[in-house]
C-alpha positions as CSV (number, residue, x, y, z in Angstrom):
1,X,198.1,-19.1,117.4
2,X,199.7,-21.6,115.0
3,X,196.3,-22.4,113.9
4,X,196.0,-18.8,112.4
5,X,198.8,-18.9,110.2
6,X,196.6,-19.8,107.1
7,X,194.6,-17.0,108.0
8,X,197.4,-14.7,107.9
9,X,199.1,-16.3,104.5
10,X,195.4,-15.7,102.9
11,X,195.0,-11.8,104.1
12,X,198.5,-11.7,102.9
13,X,197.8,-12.7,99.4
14,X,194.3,-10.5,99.1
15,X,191.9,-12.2,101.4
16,X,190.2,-13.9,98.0
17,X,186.9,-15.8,98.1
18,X,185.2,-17.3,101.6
19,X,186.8,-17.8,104.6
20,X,184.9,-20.5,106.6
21,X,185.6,-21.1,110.2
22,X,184.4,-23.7,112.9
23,X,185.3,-22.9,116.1
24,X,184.0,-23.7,119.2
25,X,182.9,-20.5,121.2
26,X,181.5,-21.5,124.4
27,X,182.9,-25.2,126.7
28,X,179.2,-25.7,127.4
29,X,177.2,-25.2,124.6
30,X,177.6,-27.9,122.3
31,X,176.4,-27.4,118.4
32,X,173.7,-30.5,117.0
33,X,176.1,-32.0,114.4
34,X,179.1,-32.2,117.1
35,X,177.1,-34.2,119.4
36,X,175.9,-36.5,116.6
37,X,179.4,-37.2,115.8
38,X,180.6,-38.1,119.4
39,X,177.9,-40.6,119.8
40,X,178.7,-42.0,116.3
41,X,182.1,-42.3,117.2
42,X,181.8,-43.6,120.6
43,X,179.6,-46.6,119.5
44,X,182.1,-48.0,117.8
């Protein structure tokens, strides 16, 4: 819940602007773009 405390400090001060998140839903279904970066990463 730590993770949320940004969140909560942006309601707090009026929610302004876009509020982006990237969060993984689901342990097996694994966007595109992720996967990409895990092979990048494990050629090295």
């Amino acid at each position: 819940m730590d993770d949320l405390r940004g969140v909560g400090e942006w309601v707090a001060a009026g929610a302004r602007g876009i509020l982006v998140v990237d969060l993984r839903i689901s342990h097996t279904v694994v966007a595109p773009y992720i996967l990409e970066i895990v092979e990048k990463t494990l050629k090295k």
